[in-house]
TORKOLBA-424167 format. One record per atom (N, C-alpha, C, O): y, z, x. Coordinates in steps of 0.02 Angstrom, whole numbers, padded with zeros to 5 digits, always signed. Example, Ala and Ser with C-alpha at 12.3 -4.5 7.8 and 13.67 -1.06 7.14 Angstrom:
BEGIN
-00284+00390+00660 -00225+00390+00615 -00165+00390+00660 -00166+00423+00712 -00112+00354+00642 -00053+00357+00684 +00002+00394+00645 +00057+00402+00670 
This chain:
BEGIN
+05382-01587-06028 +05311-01601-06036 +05275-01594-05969 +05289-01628-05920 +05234-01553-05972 +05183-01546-05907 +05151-01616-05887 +05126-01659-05923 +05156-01614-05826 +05087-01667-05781 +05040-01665-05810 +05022-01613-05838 +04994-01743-05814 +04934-01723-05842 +04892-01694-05759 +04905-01708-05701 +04840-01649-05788 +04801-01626-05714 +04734-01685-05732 +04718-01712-05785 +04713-01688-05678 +04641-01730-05663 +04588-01693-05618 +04601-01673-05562 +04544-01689-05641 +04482-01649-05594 +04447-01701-05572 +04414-01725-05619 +04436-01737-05505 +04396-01777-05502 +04354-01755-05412 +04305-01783-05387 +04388-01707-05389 +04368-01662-05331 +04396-01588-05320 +04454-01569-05327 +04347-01557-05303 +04377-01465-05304 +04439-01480-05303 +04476-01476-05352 +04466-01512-05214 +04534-01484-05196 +04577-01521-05262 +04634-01499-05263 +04566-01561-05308 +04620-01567-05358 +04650-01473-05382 +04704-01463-05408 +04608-01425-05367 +04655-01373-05375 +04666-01339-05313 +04633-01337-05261 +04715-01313-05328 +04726-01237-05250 +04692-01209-05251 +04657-01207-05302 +04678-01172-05202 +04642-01094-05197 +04639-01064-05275 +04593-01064-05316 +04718-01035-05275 +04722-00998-05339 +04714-01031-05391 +04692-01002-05440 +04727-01091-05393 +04706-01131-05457 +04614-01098-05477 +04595-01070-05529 +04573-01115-05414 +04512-01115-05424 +04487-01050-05426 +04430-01035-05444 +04516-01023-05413 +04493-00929-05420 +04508-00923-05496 +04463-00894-05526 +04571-00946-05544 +04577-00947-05598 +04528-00987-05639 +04497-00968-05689 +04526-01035-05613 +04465-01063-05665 +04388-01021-05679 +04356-01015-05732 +04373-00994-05608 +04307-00936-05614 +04338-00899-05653 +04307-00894-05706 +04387-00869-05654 +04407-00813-05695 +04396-00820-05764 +04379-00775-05803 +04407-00888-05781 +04409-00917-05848 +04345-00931-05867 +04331-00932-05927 +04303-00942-05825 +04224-00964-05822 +04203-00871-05847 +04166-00860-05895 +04218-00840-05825 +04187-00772-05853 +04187-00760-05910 +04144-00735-05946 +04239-00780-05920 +04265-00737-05999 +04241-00759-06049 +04247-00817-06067 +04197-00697-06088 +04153-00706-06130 +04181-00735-06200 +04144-00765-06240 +04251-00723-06212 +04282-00761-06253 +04331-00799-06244 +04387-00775-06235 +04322-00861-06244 +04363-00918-06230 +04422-00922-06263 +04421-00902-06321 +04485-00947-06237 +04535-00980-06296 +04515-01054-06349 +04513-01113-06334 +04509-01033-06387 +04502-01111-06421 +04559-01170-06407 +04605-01187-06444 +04541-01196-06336 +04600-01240-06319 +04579-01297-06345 +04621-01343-06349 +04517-01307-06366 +04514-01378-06393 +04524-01375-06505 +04524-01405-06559 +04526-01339-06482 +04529-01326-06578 +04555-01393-06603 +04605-01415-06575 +04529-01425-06648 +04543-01500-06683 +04541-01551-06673 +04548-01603-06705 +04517-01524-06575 +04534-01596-06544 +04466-01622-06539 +04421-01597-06573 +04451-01688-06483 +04391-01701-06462 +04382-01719-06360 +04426-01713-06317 +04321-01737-06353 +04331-01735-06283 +04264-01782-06275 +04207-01771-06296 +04299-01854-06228 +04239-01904-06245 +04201-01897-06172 +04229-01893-06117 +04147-01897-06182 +04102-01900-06128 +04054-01962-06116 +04014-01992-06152 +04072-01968-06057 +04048-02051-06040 +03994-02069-05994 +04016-02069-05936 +03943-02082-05995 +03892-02065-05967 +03847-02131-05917 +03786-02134-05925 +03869-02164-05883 +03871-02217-05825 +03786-02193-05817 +03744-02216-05855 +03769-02147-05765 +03724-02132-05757 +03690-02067-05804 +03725-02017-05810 +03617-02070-05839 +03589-02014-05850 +03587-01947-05848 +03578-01933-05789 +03591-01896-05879 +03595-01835-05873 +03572-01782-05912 +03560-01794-05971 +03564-01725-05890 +03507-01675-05922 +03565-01628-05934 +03596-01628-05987 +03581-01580-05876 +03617-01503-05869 +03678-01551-05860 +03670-01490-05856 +03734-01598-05852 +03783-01620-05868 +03799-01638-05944 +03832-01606-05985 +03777-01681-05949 +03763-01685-06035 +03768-01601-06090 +03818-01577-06117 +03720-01583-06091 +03733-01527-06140 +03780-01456-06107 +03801-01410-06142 +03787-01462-06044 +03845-01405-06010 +03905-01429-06060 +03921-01402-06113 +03939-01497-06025 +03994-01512-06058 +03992-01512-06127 +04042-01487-06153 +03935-01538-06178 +03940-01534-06228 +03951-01456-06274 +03981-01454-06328 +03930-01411-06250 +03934-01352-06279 +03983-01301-06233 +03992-01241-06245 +04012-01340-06180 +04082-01298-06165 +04127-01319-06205 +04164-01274-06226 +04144-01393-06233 +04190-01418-06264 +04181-01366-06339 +04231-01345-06369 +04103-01350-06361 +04111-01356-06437 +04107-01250-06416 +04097-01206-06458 +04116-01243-06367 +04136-01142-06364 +04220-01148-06357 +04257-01101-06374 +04246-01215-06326 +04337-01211-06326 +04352-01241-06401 +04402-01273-06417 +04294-01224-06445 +04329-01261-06520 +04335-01332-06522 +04374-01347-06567 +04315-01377-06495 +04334-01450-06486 +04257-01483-06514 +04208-01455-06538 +04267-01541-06503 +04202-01580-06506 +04196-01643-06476 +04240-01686-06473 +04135-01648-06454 +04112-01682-06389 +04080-01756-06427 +04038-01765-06471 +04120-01801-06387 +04068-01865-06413 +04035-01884-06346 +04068-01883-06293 +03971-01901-06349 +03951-01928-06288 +03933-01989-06295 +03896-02010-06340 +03967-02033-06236 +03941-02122-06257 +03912-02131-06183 +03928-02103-06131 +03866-02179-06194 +03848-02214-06131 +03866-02297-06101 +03899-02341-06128 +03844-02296-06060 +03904-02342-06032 +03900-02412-06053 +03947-02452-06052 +03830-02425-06074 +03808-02502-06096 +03860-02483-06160 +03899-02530-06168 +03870-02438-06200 +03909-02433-06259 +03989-02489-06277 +04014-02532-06312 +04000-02437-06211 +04072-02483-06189 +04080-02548-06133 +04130-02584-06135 +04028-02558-06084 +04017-02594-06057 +04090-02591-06018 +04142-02619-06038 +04084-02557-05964 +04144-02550-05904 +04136-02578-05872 +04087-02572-05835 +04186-02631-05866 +04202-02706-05830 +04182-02757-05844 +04196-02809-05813 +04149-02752-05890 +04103-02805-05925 +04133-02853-06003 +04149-02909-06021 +04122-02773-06034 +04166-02806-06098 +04257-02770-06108 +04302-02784-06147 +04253-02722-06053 +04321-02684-06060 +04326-02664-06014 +04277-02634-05993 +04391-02668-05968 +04408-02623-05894 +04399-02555-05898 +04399-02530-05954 +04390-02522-05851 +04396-02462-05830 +04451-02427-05861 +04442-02373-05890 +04514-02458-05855 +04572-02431-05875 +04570-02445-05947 +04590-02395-05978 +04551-02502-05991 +04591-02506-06021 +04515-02464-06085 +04525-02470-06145 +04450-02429-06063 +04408-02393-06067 +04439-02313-06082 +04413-02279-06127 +04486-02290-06048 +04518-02222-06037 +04580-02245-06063 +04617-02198-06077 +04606-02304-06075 +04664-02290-06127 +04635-02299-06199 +04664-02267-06243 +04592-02328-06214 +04572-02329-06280 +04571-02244-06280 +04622-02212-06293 +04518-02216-06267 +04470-02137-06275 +04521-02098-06275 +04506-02043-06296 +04578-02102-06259 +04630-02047-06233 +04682-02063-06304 +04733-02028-06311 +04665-02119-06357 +04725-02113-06411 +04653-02085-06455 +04643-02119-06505 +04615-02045-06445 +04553-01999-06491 +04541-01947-06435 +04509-01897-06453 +04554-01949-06392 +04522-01867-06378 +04584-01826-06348 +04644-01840-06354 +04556-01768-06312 +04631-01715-06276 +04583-01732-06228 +04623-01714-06185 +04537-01748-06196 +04499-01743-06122 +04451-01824-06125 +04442-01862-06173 +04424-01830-06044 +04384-01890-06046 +04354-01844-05980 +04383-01815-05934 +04267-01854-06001 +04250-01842-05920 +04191-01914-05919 +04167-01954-05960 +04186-01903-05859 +04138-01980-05839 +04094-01972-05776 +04113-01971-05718 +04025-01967-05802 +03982-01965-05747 +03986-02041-05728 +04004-02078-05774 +03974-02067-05674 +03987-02143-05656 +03949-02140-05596 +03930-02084-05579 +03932-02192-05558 +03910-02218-05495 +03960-02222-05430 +03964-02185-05381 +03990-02272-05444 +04069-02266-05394 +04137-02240-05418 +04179-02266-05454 +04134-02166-05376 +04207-02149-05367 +04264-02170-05398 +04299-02138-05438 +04274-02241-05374 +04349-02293-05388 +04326-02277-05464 +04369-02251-05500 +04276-02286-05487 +04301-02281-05587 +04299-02233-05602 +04292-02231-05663 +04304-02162-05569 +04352-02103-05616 +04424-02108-05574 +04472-02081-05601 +04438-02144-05501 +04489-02152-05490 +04538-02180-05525 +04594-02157-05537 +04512-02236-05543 +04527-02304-05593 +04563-02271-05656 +04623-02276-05665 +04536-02248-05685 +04526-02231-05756 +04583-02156-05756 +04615-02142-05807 +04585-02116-05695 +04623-02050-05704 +04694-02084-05685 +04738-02042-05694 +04717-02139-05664 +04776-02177-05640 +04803-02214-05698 +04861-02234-05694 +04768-02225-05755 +04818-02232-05798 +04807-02180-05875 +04841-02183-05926 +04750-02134-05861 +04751-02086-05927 +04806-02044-05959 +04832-02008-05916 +04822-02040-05992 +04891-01992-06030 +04849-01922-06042 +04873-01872-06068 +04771-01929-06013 +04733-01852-06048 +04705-01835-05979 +04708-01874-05932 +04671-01761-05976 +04652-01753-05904 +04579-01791-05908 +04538-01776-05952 +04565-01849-05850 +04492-01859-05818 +04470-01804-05796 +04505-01762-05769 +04398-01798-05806 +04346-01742-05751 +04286-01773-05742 +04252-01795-05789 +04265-01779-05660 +04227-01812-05642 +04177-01774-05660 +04179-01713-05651 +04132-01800-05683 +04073-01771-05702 +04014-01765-05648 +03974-01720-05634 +04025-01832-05622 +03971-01825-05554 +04006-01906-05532 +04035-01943-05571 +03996-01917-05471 +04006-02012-05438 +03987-02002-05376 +03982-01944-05356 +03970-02065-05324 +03925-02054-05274 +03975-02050-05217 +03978-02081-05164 +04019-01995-05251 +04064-01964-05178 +04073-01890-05195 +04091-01848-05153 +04063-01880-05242 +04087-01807-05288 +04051-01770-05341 +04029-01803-05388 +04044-01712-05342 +04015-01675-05394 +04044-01602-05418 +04005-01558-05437 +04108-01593-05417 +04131-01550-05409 +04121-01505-05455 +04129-01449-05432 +04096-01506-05547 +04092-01478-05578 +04021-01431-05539 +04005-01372-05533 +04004-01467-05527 +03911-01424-05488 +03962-01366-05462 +03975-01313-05490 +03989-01395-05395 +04024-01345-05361 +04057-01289-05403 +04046-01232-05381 +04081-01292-05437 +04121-01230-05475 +04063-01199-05495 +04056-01139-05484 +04000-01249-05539 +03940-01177-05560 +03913-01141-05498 +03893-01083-05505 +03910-01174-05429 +03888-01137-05388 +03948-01074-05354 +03929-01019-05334 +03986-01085-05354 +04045-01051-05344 +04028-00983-05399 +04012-00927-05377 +04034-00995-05459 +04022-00959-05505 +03975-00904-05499 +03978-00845-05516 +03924-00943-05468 +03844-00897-05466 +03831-00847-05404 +03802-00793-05399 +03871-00895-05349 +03889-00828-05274 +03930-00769-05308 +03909-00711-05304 +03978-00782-05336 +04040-00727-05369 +03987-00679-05402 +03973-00624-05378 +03959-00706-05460 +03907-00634-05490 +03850-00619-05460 +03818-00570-05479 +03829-00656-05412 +03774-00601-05386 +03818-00576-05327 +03778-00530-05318 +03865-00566-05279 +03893-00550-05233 +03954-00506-05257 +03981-00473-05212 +03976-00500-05313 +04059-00502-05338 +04095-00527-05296 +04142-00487-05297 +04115-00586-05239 +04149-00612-05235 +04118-00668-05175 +04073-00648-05139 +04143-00735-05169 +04133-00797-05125 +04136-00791-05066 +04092-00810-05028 +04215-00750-05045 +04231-00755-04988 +04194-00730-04943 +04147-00695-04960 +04206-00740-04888 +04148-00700-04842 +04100-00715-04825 +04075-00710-04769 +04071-00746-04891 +03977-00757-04887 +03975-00823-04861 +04019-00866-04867 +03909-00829-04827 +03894-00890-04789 +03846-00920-04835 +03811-00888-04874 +03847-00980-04829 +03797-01026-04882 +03780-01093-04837 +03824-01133-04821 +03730-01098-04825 +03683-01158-04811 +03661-01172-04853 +03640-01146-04904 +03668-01245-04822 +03651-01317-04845 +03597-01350-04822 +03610-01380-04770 +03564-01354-04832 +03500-01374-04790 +03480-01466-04845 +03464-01470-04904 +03489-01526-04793 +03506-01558-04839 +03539-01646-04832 +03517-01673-04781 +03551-01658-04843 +03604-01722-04853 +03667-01708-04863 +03687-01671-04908 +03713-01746-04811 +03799-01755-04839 +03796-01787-04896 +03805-01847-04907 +03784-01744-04933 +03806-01812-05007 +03842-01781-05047 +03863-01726-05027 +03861-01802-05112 +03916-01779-05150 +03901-01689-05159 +03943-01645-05150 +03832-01678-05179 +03828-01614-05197 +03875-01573-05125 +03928-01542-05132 +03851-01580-05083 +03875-01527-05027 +03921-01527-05003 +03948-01482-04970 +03950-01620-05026 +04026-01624-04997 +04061-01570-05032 +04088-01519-05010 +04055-01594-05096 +04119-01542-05175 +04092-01469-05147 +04132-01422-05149 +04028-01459-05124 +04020-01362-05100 +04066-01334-05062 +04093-01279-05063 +04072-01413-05001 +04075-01382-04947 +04197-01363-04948 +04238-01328-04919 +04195-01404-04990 +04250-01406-05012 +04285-01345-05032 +04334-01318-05008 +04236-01323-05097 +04269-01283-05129 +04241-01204-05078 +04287-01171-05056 +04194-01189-05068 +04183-01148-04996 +04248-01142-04973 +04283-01094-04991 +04275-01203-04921 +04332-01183-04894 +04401-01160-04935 +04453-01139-04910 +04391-01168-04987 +04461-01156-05042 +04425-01089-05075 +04458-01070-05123 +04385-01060-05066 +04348-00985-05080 +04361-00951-05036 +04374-00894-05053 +04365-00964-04960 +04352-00945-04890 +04309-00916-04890 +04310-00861-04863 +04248-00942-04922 +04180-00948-04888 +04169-00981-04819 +04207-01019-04789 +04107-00955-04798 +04090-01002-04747 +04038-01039-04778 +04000-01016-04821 +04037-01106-04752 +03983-01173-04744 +03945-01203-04702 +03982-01239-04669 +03901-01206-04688 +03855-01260-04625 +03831-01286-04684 +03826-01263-04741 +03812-01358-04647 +03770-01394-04658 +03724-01433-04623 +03754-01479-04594 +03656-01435-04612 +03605-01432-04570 +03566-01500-04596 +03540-01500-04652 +03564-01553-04556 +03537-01613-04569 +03513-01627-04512 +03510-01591-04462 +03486-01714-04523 +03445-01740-04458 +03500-01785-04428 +03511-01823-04475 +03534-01800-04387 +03568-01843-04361 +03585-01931-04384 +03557-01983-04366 +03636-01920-04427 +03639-02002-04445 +03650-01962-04544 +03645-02000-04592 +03662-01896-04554 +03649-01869-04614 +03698-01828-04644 +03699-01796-04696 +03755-01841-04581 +03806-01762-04571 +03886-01789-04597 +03905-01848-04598 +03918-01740-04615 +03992-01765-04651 +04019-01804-04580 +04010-01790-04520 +04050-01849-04606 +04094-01904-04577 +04167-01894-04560 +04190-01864-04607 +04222-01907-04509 +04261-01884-04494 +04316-01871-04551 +04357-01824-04550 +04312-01913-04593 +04346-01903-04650 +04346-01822-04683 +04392-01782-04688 +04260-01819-04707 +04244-01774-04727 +04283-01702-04709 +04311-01662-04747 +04274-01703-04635 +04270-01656-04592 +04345-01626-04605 +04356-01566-04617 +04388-01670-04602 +04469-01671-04598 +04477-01651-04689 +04516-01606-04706 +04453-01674-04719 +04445-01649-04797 +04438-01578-04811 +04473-01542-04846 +04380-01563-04773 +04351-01493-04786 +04397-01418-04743 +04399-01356-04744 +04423-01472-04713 +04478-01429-04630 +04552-01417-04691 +04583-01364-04684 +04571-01454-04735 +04599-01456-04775 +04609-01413-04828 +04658-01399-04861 +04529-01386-04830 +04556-01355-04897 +04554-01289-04874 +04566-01240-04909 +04535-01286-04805 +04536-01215-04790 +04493-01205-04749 +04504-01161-04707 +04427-01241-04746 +04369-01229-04717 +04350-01261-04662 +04386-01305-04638 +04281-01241-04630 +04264-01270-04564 +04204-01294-04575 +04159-01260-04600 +04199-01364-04555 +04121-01382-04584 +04064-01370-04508 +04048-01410-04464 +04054-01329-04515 +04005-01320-04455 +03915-01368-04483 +03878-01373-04531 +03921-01387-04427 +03855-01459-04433 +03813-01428-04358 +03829-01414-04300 +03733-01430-04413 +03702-01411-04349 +03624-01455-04378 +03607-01465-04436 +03598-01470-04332 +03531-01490-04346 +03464-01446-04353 +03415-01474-04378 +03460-01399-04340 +03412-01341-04341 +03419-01313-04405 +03471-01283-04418 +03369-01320-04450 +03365-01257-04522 +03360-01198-04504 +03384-01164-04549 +03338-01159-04455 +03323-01083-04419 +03406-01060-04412 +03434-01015-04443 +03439-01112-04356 +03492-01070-04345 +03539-01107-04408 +03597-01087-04401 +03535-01148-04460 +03586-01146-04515 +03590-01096-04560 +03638-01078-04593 +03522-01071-04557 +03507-01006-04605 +03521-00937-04611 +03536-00894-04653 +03506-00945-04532 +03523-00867-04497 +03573-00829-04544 +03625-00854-04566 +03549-00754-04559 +03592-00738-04578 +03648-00762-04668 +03696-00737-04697 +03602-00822-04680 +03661-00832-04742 +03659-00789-04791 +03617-00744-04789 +03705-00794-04847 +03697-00749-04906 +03651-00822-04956 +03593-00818-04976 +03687-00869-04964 +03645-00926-04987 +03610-00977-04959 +03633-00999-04906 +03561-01003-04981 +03493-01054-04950 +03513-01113-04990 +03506-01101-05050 +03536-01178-04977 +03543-01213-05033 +03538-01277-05024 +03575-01306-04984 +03477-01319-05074 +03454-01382-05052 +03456-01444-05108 +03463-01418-05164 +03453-01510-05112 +03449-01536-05149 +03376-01605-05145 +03324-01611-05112 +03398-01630-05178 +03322-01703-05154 +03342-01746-05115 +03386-01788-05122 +03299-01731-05058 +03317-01819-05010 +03345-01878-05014 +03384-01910-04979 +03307-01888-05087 +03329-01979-05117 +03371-01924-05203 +03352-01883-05246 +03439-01965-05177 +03467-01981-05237 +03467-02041-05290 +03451-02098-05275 +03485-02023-05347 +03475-02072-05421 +03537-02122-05369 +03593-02102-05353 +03504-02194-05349 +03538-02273-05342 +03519-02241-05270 +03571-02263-05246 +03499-02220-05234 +03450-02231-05159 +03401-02241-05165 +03378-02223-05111 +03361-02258-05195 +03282-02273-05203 +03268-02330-05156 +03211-02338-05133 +03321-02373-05141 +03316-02422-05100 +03283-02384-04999 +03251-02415-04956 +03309-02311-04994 +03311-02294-04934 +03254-02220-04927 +03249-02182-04879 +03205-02219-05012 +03152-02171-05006 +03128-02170-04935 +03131-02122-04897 +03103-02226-04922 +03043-02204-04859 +03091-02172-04789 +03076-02123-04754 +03156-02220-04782 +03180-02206-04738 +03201-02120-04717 +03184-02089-04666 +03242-02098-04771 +03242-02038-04778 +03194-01987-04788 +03206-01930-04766 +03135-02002-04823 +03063-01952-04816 +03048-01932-04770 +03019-01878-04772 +03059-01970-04693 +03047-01985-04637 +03098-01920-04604 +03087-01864-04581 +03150-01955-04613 +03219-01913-04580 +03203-01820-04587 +03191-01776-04546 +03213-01824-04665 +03197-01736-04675 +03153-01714-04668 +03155-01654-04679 +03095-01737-04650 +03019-01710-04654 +03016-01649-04632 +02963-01620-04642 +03064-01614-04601 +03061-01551-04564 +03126-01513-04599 +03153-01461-04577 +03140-01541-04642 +03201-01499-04675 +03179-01466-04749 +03212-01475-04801 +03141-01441-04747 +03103-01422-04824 +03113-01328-04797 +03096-01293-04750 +03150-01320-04862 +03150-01250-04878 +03090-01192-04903 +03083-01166-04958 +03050-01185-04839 +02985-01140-04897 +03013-01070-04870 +03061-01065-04831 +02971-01012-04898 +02963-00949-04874 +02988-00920-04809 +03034-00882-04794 +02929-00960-04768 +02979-00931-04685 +03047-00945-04686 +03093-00905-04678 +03049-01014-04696 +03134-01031-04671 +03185-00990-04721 +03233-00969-04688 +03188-00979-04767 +03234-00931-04816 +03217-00856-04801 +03259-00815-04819 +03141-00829-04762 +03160-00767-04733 +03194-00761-04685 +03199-00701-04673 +03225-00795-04646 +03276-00792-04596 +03338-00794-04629 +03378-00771-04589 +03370-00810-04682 +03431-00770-04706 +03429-00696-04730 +03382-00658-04738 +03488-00691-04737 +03504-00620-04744 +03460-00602-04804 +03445-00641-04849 +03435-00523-04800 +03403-00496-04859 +03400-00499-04933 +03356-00514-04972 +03476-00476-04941 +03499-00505-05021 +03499-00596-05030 +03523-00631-05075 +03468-00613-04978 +03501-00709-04994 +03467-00738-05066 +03418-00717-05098 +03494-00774-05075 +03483-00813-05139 +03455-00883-05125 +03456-00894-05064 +03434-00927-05156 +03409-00990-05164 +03447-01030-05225 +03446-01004-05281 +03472-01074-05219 +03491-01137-05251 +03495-01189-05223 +03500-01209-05165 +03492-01229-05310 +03470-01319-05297 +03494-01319-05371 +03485-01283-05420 +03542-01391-05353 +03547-01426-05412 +03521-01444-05470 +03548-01450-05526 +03461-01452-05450 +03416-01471-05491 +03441-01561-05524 +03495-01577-05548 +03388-01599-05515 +03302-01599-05513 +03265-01571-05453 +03278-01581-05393 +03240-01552-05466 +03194-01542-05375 +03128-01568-05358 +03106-01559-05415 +03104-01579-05343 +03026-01596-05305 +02996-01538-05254 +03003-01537-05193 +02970-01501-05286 +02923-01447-05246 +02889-01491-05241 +02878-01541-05275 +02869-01468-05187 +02819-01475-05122 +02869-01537-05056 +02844-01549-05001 +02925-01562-05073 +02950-01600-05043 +02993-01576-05009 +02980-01552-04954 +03060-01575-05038 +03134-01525-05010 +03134-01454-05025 +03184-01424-05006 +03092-01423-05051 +03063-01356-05069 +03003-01350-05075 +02964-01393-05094 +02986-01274-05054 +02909-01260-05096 +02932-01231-05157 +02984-01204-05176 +02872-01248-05184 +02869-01222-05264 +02885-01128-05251 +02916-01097-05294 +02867-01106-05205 +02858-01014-05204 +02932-01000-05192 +02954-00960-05232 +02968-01019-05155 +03043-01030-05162 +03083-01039-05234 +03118-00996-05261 +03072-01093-05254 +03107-01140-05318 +03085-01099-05364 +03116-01091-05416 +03037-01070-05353 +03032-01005-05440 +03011-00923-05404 +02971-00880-05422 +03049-00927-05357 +03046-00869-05326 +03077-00826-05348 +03120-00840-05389 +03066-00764-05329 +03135-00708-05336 +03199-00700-05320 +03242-00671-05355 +03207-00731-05254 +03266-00757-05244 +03295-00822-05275 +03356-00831-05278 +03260-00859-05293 +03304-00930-05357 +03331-00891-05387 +03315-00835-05407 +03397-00936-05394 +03439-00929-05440 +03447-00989-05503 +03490-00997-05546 +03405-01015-05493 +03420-01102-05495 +03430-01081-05578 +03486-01103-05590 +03412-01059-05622 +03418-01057-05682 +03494-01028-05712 +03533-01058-05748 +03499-00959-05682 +03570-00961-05680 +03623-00998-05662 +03680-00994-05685 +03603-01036-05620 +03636-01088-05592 +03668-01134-05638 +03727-01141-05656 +03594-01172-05656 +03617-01201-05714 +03649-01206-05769 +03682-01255-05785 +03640-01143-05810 +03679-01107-05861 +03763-01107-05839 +03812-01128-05869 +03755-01071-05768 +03838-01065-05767 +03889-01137-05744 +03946-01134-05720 +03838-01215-05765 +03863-01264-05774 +03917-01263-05810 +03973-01287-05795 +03889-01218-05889 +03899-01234-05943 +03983-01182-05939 +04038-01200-05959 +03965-01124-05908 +04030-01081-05916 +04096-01107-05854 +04151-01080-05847 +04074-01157-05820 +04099-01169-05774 +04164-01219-05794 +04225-01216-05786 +04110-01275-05827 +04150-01334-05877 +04209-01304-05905 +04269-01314-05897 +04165-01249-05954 +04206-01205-06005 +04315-01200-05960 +04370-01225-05972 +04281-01147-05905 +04335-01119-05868 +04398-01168-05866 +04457-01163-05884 +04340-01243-05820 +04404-01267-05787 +04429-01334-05864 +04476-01372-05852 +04405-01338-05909 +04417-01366-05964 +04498-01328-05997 +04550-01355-06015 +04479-01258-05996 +04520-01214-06024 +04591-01206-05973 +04648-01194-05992 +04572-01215-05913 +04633-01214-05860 +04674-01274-05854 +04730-01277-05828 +04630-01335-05886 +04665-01414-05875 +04710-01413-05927 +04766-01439-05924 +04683-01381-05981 +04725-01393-06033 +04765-01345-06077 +04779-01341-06136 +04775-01310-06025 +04841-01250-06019 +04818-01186-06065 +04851-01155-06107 +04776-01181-06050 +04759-01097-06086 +04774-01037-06055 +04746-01019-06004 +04829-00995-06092 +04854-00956-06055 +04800-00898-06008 +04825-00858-05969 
């Protein structure tokens, strides 16, 4: 009997692991690896393009998606973490869990008999990462090579980029204000999977030259406590026109999405010619698909 696998950060796969999963993310016809089964989706914090990605990757691998939210089950409250993912796991073949802290998809993937996939937690976002991964590959045909800025916050989005970047052998910068930048941990993480986290404070020279431009919102969902502080910090880190004409010609634009034009972007950017942000989004959905189909052994 195989290991169960757990996705709860890129490097949970190799290199080749993750080149296979894009591979699997392409393919216009899926294996029905979930055929009969189900796949519970657990929803801690709110969601738009997480929510229906996973839900309609599960129901293109033949499976079907329940989505609960968290007051539902009440994690830690009326039922542990663990004993939350041992219930769901004697009804589904998968569990993913958008959550707040980390430790509860840690929690929960330490005693599952099914694979966890972090859906998003305020250390990790790795499924993003694979759609962005996804979206350099088809407009570029391939990752490696290409440089991608970050223009931005160390936060989960750019950590899981900057991650899987180095397990692409992409290159990465990431360009913040001081007091904003990956942490030695980080650094040794990202050195890990292959990559070099180059940290610079200037948006001009993070840009120079990239193939991708790529930003998210100042204040994340549970920082609202540190809006002003941070409004302050980036005020000079906003992606408009000039600053994305200083990457390379073919460069592209992405963001997670939600965004705030006029804040961390201009609006002429965010629905520009160069956005990608829509494709982006979409290849959430084929992304899930891929690494859904790779967790759970599709040839």
């Amino acid at each position: 009997m195989k290991p169960v696998r757990h996705f709860l950060e890129v490097d949970d796969l190799a290199a080749e692991e993750l080149a296979a999963v894009l591979e699997l993310s392409a393919d216009p016809s899926p294996p029905a690896a979930l055929a009969g089964k189900g796949m519970a989706l657990l929803f801690e914090k709110p969601s738009a393009r997480t929510r229906h990605s996973m839900e309609m990757a599960v129901v293109q691998l033949g499976g079907h998606p329940v989505s609960v939210a968290g007051t539902e089950v009440g994690i830690d409250e009326r039922e542990s973490a663990e004993d939350i993912a041992r219930t769901l796991a004697c009804y589904h073949a998968a569990i993913g869990a958008r959550v707040f802290d980390h430790l509860l998809v840690q929690r929960m993937a330490a005693v599952s008999p099914v694979p966890v996939v972090n859906m998003l937690s305020d250390q990790a976002h790795p499924l993003q990462a694979l759609g962005d991964l996804l979206t350099v590959a088809q407009e570029f045909g391939r990752v490696s090579g290409r440089r991608i800025a970050f223009v931005g916050d160390a936060n989960n989005v750019s950590r899981s980029l900057a991650i899987g970047a180095g397990l692409a052998s992409a290159e990465f910068v990431l360009c913040g204000p001081d007091g904003y930048h990956f942490d030695r941990a980080d650094v040794d993480r990202i050195s890990a999977a292959g990559g070099t986290a180059e940290i610079v404070d200037d948006p001009a020279q993070a840009v120079a030259g990239a193939h991708v431009v790529y930003t998210d919102v100042w204040v994340s969902m549970g920082e609202e406590d540190q809006a002003p502080e941070k409004m302050a910090a980036f005020a000079d880190y906003a992606v408009d026109e000039a600053l994305l004409g200083r990457a390379a010609p073919d460069a592209i634009f992405l963001h997670c999405l939600p965004a705030r034009p006029g804040l961390e972007v201009a609006e002429e950017v965010l629905y520009g010619r160069q956005s990608r942000i829509w494709q982006q989004a979409e290849n959430r959905m084929h992304a899930a698909r891929g690494l859904l189909a790779f967790l759970l052994g599709a040839p």
